[in-house]
C-alpha positions in Angstrom: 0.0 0.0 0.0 3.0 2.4 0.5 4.2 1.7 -2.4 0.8 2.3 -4.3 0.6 6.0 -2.1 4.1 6.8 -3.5 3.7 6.0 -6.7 -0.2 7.9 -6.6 1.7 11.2 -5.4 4.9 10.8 -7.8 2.7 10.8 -10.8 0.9 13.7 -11.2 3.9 15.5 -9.6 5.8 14.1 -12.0 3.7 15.0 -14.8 3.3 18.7 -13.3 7.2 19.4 -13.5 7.8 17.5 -16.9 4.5 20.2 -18.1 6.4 23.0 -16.3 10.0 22.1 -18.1 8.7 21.6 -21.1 6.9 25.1 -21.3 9.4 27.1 -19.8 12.1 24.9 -22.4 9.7 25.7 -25.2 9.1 29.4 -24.5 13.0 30.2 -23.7 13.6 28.7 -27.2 11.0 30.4 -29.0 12.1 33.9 -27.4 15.2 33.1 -28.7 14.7 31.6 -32.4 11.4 34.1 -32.9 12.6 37.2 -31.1 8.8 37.8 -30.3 8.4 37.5 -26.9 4.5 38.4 -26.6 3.8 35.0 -27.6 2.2 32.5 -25.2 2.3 28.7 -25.1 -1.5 28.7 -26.2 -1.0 31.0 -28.6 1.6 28.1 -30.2 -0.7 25.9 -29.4 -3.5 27.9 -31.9 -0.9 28.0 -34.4 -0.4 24.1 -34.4 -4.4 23.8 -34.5 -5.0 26.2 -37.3 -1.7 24.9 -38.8 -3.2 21.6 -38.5 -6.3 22.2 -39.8 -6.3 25.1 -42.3 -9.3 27.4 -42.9 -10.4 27.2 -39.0 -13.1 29.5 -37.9 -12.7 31.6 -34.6 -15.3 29.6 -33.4 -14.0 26.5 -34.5 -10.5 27.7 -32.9 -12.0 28.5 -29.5 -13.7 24.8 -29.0 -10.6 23.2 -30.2 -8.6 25.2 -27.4 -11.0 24.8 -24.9 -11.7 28.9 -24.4 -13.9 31.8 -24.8 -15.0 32.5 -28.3 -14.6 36.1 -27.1 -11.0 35.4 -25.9 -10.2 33.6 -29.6 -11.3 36.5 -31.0 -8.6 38.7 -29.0 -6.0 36.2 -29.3 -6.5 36.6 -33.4 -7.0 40.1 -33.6 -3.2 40.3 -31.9 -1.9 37.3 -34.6 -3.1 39.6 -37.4 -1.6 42.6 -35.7 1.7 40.6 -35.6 0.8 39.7 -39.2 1.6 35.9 -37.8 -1.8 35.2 -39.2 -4.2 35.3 -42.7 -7.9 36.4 -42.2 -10.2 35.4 -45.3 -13.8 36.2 -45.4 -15.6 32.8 -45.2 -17.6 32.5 -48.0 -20.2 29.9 -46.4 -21.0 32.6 -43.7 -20.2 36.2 -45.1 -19.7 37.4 -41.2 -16.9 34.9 -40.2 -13.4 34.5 -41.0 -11.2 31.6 -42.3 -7.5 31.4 -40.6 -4.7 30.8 -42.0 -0.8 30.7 -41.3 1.5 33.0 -44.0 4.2 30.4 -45.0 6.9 32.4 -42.7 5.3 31.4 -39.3 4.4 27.3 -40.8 7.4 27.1 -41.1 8.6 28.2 -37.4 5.8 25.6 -36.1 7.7 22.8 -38.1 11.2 23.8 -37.9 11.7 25.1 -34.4 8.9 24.0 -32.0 9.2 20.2 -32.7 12.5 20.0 -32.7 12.9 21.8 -29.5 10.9 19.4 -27.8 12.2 16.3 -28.9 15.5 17.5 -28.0 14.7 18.5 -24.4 13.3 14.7 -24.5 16.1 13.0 -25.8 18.5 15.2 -23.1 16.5 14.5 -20.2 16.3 10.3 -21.4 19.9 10.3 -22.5 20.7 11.3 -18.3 18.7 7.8 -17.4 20.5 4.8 -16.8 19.9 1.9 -18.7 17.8 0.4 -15.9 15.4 3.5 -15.4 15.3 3.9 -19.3 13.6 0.2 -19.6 11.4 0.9 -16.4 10.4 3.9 -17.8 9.7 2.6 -21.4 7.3 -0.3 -19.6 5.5 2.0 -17.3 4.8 4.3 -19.4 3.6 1.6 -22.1 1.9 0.0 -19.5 0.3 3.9 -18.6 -0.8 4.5 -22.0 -2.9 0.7 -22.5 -4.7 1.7 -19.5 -5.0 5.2 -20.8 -6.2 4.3 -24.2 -8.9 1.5 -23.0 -10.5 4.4 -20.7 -10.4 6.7 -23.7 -12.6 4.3 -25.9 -15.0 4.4 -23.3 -15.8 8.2 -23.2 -15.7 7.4 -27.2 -18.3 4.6 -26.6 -20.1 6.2 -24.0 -20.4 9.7 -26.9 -21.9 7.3 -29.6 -24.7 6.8 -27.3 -26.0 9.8 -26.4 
């Protein structure tokens, strides 16, 4: 049972400083490749989604990200300020907007951002011994099953409603 309680409390502290690192990693990095330091980790995070998914509407990019349609709104009106972003009239609905990345800042989600995180991944497993590398790789296998099975349930659980 200790050994259940420790391992209850190490992983979502766990997962809190590895979140944590991995912002502060990604933000230092893109302050330093993309001199623009007004950027946020969400607003990378609509850059991926509309990057992603081309021709997204406000709307569309506020459920995706989980916030106000009011705040999307803001958050683009700053992009297209920074010109970090393309606003086309959509032509299904007259009053909304398609977004769109200019090829300039595609090209600092693929280049930079990706790479910077698989290389703060690859330092911090490269500092593992062998032993805690192979416990790691099964936990976290083991993690992701369990993960994954209690996914397809919300999905099932959806269909019926």
């Amino acid at each position: 049972m200790i050994h259940k309680m420790r391992l209850l409390q190490l992983l979502p502290i766990s997962l809190d400083r590895m979140h944590r690192l991995i912002r502060m990693t990604v933000k230092q990095e893109i302050h330093r490749k993309v001199g623009i330091p007004e950027l946020r980790i969400i607003d990378f995070i609509a850059f991926r989604m509309i990057s992603r998914h081309p021709g997204l509407t406000i709307k569309e990019l506020s459920t995706r990200l989980g916030i106000a349609q009011s705040t999307a709104s803001g958050m683009v009106e700053r992009y297209e300020r920074m010109k970090l972003i393309r606003k086309i009239i959509n032509e299904e609905d007259r009053r909304s907007y398609r977004l769109y990345l200019p090829k300039d800042s595609e090209a600092v989600m693929k280049d930079h951002i990706q790479v910077v995180t698989d290389d703060l991944f690859a330092t911090l497993i490269d500092q593992l011994s062998d032993a805690e590398r192979e416990g790691l790789q099964v936990g976290l296998a083991g993690l992701l099953r369990v993960a994954d099975e209690q996914l397809a349930l919300f999905t099932e659980d959806t269909n019926h409603c």
